[in-house]
C-alpha positions as CSV (number, residue, x, y, z in Angstrom):
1,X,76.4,92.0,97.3
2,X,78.2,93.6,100.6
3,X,77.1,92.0,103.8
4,X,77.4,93.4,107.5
5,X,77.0,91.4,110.4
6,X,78.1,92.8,113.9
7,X,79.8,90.6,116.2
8,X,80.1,92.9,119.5
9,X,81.7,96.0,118.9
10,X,82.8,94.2,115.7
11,X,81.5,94.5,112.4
12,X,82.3,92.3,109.3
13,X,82.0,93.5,105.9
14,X,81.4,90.3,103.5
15,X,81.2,90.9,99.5
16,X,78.7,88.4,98.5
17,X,79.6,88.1,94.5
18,X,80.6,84.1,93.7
19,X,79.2,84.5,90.1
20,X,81.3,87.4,89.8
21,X,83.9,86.2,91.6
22,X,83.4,89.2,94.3
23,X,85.0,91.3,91.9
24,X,84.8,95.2,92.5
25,X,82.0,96.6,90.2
26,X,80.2,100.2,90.9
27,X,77.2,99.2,92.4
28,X,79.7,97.0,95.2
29,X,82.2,100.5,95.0
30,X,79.4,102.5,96.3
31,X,78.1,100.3,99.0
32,X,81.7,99.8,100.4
33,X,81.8,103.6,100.9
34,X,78.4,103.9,102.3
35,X,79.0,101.2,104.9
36,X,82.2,102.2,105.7
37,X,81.1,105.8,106.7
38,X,78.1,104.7,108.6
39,X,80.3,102.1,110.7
40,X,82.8,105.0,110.8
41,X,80.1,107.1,113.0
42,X,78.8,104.1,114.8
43,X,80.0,104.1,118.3
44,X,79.2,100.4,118.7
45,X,81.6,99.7,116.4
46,X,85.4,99.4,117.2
47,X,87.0,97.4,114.7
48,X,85.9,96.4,111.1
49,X,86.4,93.5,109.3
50,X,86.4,93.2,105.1
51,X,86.3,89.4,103.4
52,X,84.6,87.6,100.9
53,X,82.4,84.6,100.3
54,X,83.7,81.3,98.8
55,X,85.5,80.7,96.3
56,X,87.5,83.8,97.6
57,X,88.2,87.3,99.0
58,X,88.5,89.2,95.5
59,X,89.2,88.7,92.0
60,X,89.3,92.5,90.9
61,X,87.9,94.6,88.8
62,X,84.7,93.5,87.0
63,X,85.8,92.8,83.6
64,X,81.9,92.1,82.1
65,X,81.0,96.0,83.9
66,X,84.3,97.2,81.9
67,X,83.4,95.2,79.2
68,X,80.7,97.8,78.7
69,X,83.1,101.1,79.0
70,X,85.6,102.6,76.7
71,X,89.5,103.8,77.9
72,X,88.5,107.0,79.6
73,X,85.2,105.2,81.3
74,X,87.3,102.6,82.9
75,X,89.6,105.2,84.1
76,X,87.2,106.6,85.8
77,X,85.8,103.5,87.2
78,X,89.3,102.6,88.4
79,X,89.7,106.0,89.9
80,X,86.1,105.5,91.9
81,X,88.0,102.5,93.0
82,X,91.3,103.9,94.3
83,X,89.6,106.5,96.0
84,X,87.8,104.0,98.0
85,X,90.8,101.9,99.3
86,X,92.7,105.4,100.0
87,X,89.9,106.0,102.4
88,X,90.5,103.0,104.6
89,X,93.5,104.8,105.8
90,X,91.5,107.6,106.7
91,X,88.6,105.8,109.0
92,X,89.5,105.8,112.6
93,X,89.1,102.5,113.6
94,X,91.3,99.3,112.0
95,X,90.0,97.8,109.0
96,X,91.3,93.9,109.0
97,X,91.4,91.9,105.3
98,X,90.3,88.4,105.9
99,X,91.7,87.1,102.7
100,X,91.1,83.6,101.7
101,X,91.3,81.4,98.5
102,X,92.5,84.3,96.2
103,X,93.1,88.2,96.0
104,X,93.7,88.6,92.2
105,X,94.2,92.3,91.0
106,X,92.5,94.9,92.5
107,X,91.6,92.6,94.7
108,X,95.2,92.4,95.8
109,X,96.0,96.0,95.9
110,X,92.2,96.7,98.3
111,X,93.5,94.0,100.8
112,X,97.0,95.7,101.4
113,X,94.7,98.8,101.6
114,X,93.7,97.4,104.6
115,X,95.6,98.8,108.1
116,X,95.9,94.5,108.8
117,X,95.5,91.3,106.4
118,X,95.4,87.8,107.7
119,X,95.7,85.4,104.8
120,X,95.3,81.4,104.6
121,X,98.7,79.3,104.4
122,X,97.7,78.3,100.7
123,X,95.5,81.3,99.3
124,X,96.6,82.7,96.0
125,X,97.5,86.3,95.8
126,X,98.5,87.3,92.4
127,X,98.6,90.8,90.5
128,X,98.6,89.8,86.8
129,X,97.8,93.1,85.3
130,X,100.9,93.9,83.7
131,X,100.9,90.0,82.0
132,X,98.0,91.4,79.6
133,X,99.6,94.7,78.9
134,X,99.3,96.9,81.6
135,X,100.1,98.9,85.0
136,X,97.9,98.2,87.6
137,X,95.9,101.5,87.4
138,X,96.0,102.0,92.0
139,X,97.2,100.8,94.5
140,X,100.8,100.0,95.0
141,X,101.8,102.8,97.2
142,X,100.2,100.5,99.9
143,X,102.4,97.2,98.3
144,X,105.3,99.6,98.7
145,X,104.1,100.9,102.3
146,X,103.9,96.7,103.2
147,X,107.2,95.4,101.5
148,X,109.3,97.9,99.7
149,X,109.8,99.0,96.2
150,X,111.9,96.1,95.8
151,X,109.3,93.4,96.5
152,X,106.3,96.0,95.6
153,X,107.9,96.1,91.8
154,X,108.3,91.8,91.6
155,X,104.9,91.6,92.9
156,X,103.3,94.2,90.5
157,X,105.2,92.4,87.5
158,X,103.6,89.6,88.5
159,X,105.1,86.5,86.7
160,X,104.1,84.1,89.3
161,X,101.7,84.3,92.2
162,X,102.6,83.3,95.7
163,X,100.4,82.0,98.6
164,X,99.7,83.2,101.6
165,X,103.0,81.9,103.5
166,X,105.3,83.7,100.8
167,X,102.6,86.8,101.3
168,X,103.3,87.4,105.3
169,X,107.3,86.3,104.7
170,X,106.6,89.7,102.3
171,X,104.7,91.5,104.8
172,X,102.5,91.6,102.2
173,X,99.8,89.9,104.8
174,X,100.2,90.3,108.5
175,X,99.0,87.0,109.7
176,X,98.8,83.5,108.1
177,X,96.8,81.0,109.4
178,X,95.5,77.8,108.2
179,X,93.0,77.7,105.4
180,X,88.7,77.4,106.6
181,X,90.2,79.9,109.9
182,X,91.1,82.7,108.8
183,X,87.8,84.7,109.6
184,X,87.6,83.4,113.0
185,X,91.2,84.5,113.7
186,X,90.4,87.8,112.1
187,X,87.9,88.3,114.7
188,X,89.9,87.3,117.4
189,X,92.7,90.0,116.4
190,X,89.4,92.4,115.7
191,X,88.1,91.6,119.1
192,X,91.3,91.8,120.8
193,X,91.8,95.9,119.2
194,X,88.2,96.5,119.9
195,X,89.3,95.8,123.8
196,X,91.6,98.7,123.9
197,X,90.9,102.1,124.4
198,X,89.0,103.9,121.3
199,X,90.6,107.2,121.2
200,X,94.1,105.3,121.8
201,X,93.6,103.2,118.9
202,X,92.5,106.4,116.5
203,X,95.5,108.2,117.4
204,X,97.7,105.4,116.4
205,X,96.4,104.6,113.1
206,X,95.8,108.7,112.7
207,X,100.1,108.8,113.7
208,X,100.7,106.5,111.0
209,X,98.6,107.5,108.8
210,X,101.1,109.7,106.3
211,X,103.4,107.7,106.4
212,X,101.4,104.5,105.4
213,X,99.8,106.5,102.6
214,X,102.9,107.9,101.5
215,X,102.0,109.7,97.8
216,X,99.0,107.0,97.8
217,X,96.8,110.0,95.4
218,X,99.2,111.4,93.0
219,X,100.9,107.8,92.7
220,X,97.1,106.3,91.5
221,X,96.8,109.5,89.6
222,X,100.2,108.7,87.5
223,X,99.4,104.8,87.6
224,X,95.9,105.5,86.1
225,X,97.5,107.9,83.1
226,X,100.1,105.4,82.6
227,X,97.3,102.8,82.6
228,X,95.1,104.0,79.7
229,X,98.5,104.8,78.0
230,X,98.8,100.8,78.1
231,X,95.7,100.3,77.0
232,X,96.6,101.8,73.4
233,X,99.4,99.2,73.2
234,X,99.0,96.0,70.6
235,X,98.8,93.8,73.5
236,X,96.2,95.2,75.7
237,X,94.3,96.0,72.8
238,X,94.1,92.4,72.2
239,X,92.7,91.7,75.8
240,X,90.7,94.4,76.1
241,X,89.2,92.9,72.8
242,X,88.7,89.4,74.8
243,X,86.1,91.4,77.3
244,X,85.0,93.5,75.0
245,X,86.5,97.0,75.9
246,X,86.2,99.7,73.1
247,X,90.1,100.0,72.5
């Protein structure tokens, strides 16, 4: 379900999911952290690409795995989760999200994880979490990092989605490119920072670093209490019902 290929002194990370619709589930959770530390200690590798087979880059969270859990379970899954994209920021070399046909959710929130996102013109980014009754449980300190609290709060209410030209006008995304190239010109930007001097290029992101992450853990700490809070309300009950969740 996670793919690696190397291309030079660059790697690319591919979540192989379509019947799930790449969506983040444990197993994929813990092969994401195990790759990422073993390309973190490879010295062949310089810059590391993340994106996801057709039909898209990410649709979330993997309801039929939550489907399985109770409030506190999913918590903790969600918690697995967060701790995961908080550790991008803390690899030395760039991570770029190659993000095409959607990034739904948690999908979403683990591309802006990312230290660079290049989007397709017409890809659907959308958080829609707070439609069916509740916070999204990590990740927006690294919305707010990309486009402000302003933007960061419309996004996270989430009562339309936006494509990939209103994501870069955002800064949501980085880079957006026409739809069927937007892995090549990932590589192209991965190529061109694998070029530069290593130790340059860890400094940089290690300079940035705080201030990219902001409160990144005790703001997913608060989001995920406020999240199973949400979970006890009429509404979510009645999704959480829909998968199957013990409310």
């Amino acid at each position: 379900m996670l793919i690696t290929t190397r291309d030079g002194y660059v790697a690319v990370m591919t979540i192989d999911r379509p019947d799930r619709r790449n969506a983040l589930g444990s197993e994929l959770i813990s092969s994401f952290d195990k790759a990422f530390q073993t390309l973190e200690h490879d010295d062949h590798v310089r810059a590391i690409i993340v994106t996801g087979a057709p039909p898209g880059f990410c649709a979330g969270s993997d309801l039929k795995e939550l489907g399985m859990m109770d409030i506190p379970g999913m918590c903790r899954h969600e918690a697995l989760t967060a701790a995961l994209a908080r550790s991008i920021g803390l690899l030395s070399k760039p991570v770029i999200a190659a993000v095409e046909g959607f990034a739904l959710g948690g999908g979403f929130a683990f591309a802006t994880s990312c230290d660079l996102v290049v989007t397709g013109e017409n890809c659907r980014w959308h958080m829609p979490e707070v439609m069916i009754g509740w916070i999204p449980p990590w990740g927006l300190e690294s919305l707010v990092a990309r486009c402000g609290p302003v933007a960061a709060r419309r996004l996270t209410w989430g009562s339309e989605p936006i494509d990939g030209r209103e994501a870069e006008r955002l800064g949501v995304a980085d880079y957006v490119v026409p739809d069927g190239s937007v892995v090549a010109e990932a590589q192209a930007l991965a190529k061109r920072l694998a070029a530069l001097p290593l130790p340059a290029v860890a400094a940089t992101k290690q300079y940035f670093a705080a201030a990219v992450a902001g409160l990144g853990e005790p703001r997913d700490v608060e989001a995920n209490r406020m999240f199973a809070e949400n979970c006890r309300h009429e509404v979510a009950k009645a999704t959480l019902k829909q998968f199957g969740i013990k409310a």
